[in-house]
C-alpha positions in Angstrom: 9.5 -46.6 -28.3 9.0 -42.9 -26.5 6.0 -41.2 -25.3 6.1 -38.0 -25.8 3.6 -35.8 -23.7 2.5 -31.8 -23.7 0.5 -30.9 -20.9 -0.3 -27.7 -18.7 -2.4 -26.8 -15.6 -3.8 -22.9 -16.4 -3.2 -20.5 -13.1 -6.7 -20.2 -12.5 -7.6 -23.6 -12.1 -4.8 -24.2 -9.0 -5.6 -22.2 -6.2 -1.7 -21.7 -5.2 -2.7 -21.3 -1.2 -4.2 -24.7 -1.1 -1.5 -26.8 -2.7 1.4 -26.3 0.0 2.2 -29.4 0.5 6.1 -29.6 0.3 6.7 -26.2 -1.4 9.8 -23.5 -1.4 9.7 -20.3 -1.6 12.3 -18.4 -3.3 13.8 -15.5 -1.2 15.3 -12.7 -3.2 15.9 -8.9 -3.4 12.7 -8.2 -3.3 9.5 -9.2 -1.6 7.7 -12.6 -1.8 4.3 -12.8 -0.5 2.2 -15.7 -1.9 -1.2 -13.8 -0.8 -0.3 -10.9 -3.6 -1.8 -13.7 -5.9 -5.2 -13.0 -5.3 -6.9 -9.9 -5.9 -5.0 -6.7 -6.7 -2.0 -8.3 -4.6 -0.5 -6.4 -0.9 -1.7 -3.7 -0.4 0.4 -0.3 0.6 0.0 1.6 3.2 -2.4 4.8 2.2 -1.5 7.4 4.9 1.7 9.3 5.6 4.9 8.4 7.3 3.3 10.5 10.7 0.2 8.8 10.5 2.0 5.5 10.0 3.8 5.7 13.2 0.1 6.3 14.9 -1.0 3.2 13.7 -2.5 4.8 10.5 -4.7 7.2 11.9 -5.5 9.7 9.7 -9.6 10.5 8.9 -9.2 13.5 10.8 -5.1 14.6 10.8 -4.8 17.9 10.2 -1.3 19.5 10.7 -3.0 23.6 11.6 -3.7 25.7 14.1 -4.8 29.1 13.9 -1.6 30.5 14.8 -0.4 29.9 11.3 -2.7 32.7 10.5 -2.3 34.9 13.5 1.5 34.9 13.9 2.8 33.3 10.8 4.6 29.8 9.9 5.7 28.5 13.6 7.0 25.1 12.0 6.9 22.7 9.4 3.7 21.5 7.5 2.8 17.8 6.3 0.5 16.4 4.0 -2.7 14.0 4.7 -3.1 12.5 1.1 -5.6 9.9 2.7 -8.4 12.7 3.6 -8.0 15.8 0.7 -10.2 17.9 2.7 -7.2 18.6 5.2 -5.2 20.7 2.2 -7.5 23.5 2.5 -5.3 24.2 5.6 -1.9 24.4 4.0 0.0 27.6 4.8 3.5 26.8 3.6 4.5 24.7 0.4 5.7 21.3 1.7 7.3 18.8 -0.3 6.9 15.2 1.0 9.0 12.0 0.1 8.7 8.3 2.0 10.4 5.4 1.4 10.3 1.9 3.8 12.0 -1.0 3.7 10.1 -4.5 4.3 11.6 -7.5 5.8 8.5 -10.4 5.6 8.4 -14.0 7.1 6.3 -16.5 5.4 5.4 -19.0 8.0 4.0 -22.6 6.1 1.8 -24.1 8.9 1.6 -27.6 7.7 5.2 -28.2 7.3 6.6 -25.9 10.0 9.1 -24.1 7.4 9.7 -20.3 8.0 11.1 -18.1 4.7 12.5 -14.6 4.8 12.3 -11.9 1.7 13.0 -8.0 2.1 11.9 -5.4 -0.3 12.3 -1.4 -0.5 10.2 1.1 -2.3 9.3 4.7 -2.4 6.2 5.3 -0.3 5.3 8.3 -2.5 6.3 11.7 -3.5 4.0 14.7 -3.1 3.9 18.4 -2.9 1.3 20.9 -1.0 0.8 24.0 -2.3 -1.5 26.8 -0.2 -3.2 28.6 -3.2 -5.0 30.9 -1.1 -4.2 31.3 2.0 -6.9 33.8 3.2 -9.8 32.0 1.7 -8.5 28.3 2.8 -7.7 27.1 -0.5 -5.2 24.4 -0.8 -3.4 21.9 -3.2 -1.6 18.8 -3.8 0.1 17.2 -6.1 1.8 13.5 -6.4 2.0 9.9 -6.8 2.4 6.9 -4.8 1.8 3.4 -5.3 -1.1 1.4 -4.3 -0.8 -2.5 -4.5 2.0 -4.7 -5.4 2.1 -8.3 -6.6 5.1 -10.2 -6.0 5.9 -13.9 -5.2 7.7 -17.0 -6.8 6.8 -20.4 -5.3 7.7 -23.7 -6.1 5.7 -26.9 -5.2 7.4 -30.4 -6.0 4.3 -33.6 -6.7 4.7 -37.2 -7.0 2.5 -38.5 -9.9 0.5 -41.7 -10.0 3.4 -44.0 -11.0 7.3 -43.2 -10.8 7.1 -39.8 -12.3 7.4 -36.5 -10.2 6.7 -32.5 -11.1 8.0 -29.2 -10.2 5.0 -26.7 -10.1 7.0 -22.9 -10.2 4.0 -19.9 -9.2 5.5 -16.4 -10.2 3.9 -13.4 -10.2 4.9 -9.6 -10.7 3.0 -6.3 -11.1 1.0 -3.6 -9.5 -0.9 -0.2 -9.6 -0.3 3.0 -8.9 -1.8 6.7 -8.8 -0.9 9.8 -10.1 -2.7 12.5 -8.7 -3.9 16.2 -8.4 -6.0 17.1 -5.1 -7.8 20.4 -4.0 -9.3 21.3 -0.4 -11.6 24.3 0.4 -12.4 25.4 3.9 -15.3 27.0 5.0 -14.6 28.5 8.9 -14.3 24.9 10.7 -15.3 23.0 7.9 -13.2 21.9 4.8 -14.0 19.9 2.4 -11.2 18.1 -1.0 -10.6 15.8 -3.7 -8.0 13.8 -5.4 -8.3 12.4 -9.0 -5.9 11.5 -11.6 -4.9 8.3 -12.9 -5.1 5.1 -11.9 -2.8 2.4 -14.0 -0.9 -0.8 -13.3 0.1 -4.4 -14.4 -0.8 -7.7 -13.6 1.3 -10.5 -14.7 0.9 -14.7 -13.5 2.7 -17.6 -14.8 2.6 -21.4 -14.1 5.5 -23.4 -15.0 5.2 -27.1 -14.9 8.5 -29.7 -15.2 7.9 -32.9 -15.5 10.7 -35.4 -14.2 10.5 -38.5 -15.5 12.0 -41.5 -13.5 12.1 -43.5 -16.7 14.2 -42.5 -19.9 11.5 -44.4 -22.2 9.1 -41.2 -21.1 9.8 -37.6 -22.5 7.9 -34.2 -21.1 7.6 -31.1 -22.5 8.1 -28.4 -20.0 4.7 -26.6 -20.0 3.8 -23.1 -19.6 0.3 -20.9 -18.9 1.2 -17.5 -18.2 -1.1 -14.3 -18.3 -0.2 -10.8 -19.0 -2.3 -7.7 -18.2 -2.8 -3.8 -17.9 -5.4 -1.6 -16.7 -5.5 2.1 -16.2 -8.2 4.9 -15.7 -9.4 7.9 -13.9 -9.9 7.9 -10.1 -12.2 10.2 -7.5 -11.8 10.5 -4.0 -13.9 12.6 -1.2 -12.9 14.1 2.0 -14.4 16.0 5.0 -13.0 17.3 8.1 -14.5 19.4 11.0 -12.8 20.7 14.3 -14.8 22.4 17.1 -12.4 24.3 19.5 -14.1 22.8 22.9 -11.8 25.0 25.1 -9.0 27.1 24.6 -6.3 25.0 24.3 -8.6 21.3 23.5 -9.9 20.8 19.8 -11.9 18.1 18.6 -11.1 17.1 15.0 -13.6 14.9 12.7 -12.9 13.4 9.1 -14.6 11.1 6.6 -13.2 10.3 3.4 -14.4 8.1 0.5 -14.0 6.5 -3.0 -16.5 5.2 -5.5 -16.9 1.9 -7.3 -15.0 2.2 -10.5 -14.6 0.3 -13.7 -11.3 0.7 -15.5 -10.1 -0.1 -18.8 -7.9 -3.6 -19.1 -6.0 -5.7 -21.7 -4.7 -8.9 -21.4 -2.6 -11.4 -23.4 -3.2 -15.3 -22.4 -0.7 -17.9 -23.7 -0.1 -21.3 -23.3 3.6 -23.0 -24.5 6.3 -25.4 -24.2 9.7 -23.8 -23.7 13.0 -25.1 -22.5 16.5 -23.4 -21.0 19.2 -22.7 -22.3 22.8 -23.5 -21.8 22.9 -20.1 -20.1 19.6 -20.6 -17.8 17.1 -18.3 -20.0 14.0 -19.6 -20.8 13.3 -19.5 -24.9 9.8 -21.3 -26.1 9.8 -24.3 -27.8 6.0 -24.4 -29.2 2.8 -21.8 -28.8 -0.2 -24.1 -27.6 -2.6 -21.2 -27.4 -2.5 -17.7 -27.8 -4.6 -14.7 -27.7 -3.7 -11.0 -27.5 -5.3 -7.9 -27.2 -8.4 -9.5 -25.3 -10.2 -6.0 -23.7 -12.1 -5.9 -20.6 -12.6 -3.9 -17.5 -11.5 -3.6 -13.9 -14.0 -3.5 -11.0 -12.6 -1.5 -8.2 -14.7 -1.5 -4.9 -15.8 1.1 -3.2 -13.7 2.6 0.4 -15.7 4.7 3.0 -13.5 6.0 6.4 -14.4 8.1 9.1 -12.6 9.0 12.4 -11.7 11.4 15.2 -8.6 13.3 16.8 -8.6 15.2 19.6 -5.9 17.5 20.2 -3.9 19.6 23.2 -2.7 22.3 21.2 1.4 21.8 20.9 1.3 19.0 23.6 -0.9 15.8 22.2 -3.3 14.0 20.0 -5.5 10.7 20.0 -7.6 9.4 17.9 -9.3 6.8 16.1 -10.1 5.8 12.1 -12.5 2.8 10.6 -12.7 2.0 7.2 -14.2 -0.4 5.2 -14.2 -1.8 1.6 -16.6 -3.8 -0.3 -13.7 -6.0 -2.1 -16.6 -8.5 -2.8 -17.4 -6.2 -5.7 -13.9 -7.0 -6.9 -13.9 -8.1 -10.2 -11.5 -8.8 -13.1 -12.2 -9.5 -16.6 -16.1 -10.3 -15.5 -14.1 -13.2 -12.8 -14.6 -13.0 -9.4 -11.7 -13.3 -7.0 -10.4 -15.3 -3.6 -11.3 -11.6 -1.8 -14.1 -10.5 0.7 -15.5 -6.9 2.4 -12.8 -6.1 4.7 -12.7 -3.8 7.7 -10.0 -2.0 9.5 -10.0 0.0 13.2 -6.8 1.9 14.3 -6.4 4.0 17.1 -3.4 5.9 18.0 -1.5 9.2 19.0 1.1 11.3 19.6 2.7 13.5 22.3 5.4 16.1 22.4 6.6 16.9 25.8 7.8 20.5 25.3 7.5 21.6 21.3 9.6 25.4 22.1 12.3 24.0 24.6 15.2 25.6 24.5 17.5 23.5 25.8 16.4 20.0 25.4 16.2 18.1 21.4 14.5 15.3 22.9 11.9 17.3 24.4 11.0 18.9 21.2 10.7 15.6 19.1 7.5 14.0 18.9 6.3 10.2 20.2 4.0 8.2 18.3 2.6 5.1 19.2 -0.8 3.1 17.7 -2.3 -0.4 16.7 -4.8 -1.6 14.2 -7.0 -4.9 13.5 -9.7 -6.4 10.9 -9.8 -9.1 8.6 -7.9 -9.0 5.1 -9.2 -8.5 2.1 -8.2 -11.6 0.5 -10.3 -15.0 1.5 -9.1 -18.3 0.8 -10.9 -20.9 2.1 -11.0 -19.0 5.9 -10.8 -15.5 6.9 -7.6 -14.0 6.8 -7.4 -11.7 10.2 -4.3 -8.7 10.3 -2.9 -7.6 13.3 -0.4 -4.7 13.9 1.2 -2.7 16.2 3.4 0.9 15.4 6.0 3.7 17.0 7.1 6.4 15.6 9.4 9.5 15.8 9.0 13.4 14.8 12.3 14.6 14.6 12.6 18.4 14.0 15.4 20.1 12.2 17.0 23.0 13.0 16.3 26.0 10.8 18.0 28.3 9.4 17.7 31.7 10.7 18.3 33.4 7.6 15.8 31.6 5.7 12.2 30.7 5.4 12.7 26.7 4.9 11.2 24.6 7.8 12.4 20.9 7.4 11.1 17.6 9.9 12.3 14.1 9.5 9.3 11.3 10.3 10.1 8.0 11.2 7.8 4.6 11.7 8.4 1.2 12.9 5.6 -1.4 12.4 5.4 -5.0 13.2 2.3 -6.8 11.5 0.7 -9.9 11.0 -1.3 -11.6 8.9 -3.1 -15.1 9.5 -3.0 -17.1 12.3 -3.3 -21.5 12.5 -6.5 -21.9 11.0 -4.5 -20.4 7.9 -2.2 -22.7 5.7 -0.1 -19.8 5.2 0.6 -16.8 7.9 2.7 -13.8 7.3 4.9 -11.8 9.9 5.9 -8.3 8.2 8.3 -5.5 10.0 8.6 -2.5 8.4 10.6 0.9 8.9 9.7 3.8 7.1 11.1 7.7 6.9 9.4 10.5 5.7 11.0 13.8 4.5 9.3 16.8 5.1 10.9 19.9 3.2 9.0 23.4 3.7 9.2 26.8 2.6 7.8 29.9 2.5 7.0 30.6 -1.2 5.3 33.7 -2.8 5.8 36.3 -0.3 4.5 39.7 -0.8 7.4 42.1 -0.7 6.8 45.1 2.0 9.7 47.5 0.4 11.3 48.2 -2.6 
């Protein structure tokens, strides 16, 4: 006589990051970190390709000097999305594009194993717009993303008996903004916002396959999966300050901020039985539980940064940024989260050894170099400490003599890591990212006829 059995194990009740004991990860075209579970999931980088290579330093990056208004457009401009106060100094219209390629190493501490996925994405797409030139009014306009959730995991159990099962952890989504920033400047002071909207996915499944070791037993192949969207509108604050402490030495100050926000969600739970096909696709086989449409809300903590920059006109810069979030806050669906207040500190620079030499490229190309530390945001079990370490390049382009267009190629290397061995699981990313800096002189008042 069979047994026939219908079981399944809902995601929240298996904390994924505990249960490594004999697991695989699947490495594919994309990335695969098992940390994007919890929380919103990996967070992107939220500064420029320029501020990248200086280890993310960016509270006070402003790319101006008063010579833009004495003696026109000397070279290219770019924009600091991070702190909105800075586009109250645009001068030329700028349109920015990054894109960066990931290659991540999961490294399984127990067990010794070492797994490799690579990922690209556009790092955002943004243009600056100086309204007003003469009264310091500046704008921006874009949209990047903001977290990503990505991982598929697979974790093989003995049962109690002769019977074995394959846990499989997937998970795919993220958030993004689209946004619309303004920054007014006062003399030395400036002060911008960004809103827009906020939206994004969140989507977690656990799929369980029983393998019996005796024919007499029969298992259902069991699945708990959630689905989920949010969306709403978004505020951020910026300030900058620079003080001109000698003729050719300015010291540069920023702090930038967002509120606590609640956002609109939905989200559709079910719980089946499914089964492949003689092609590999997945098609249901019973619905165990469903419920659609469920509506809730989003808790999205609060960020507050604040840094400094000093700067040798046309020949370096130096600075540092911390920034802190209360992800404690954190909240999804009234649930509380594996995530703690985190805290960041970078410090970095740049130098160019001669910006107007005529005979040597090199010389004109900027050097950036920088490092930043602080726990993570997620918390499972122990703190989760992030390490990394950046370089960078400012490559100019030549322009064309005939034209007003100004053009500057950025590029960023970074090496981070994430966890150490008091964590079960620690990550190792490298990442290379360009930035594309088009500008032009638009709107110009025509002297004759």
């Amino acid at each position: 006589m069979q047994s026939v059995n219908t079981t399944w194990a809902p995601t929240y009740k298996i904390p994924i990051l505990l249960v490594f004991c004999g697991f695989s990860l699947f490495s594919r075209g994309q990335e695969n970190s098992p940390y994007s579970r919890y929380g919103m999931g990996d967070l992107v980088p939220n500064t420029s390709i320029i501020n990248r290579g200086m280890g993310g330093v960016a509270a006070a990056y402003v790319d101006y000097d008063k010579r833009y208004d004495e003696r026109g457009i000397p070279k290219v401009q770019t924009v600091n999305f991070l702190n909105p106060a800075s586009y109250s100094r645009m001068r030329i219209t700028s349109f920015d594009l990054g894109f960066e390629v990931d290659s991540r190493t999961i490294n399984s501490v127990s067990q010794g194993d070492k797994f490799n996925s690579k990922s690209a994405i556009i790092s955002y797409v943004q243009l600056g717009l100086p309204l007003n030139r003469k009264h310091g009014l500046g704008m921006t306009l874009g949209l990047r993303p903001v977290t990503r959730v990505n991982y598929k995991i697979q974790r093989d159990e003995k049962l109690a008996g002769f019977d074995s099962i394959t846990h499989l952890f997937e998970g795919i989504g993220g958030s993004y903004q689209v946004y619309a920033g303004m920054g007014k400047s006062f003399k030395n002071f400036s002060i911008g916002f960004n809103t827009g909207y906020f939206f994004g996915t969140k989507d977690y499944s656990t799929r369980n396959i029983y393998l019996p070791d005796s024919a007499d037993n029969i298992y259902y192949k069991a699945n708990y999966e959630t689905k989920a969207t949010f969306g709403g509108i978004f505020l951020d604050l910026g300030a900058q300050y620079q003080a001109q402490l000698n003729k050719t030495t300015i010291l540069h100050l920023g702090a930038y901020g967002t509120v606590k926000r609640k956002y609109n969600a939905n989200k559709d739970t079910e719980v089946n039985t499914y089964n492949y096909d003689a092609n590999g696709g997945i098609y249901r086989v019973d619905s165990v539980y469903s419920l659609n449409g469920q509506k809730g809300e989003l808790m999205y903590p609060a960020t507050i940064g604040g840094g400094f920059m000093l700067e040798k006109i046309d020949k370096w810069q130096i600075g540092a940024d911390f920034t802190t979030t209360s992800w404690s806050d954190y909240q999804f669906f009234g649930q509380k989260d594996s995530t703690a207040k985190s805290w960041l500190i970078k410090v970095g620079g740049q130098v160019t050894p001669n910006l107007y030499s005529a005979t040597s490229y090199w010389s004109r190309v900027t050097y950036r170099a920088g490092f930043y530390f602080g726990p993570d945001y997620i918390h499972v079990g122990k703190e989760l400490p992030q390490f990394g370490a950046s370089a960078g390049f400012g490559l100019p382009v030549r322009k064309n003599p005939y034209t007003n267009q100004f053009s500057y190629i950025n590029i960023s290397l970074e090496y981070g890591k994430r966890g150490n061995k008091d964590n079960l699981i620690s990550e190792n990313l490298f990442r290379v990212a360009a930035g594309f800096t088009l500008s032009d002189l638009w709107f110009i008042k025509r002297k004759y006829n």
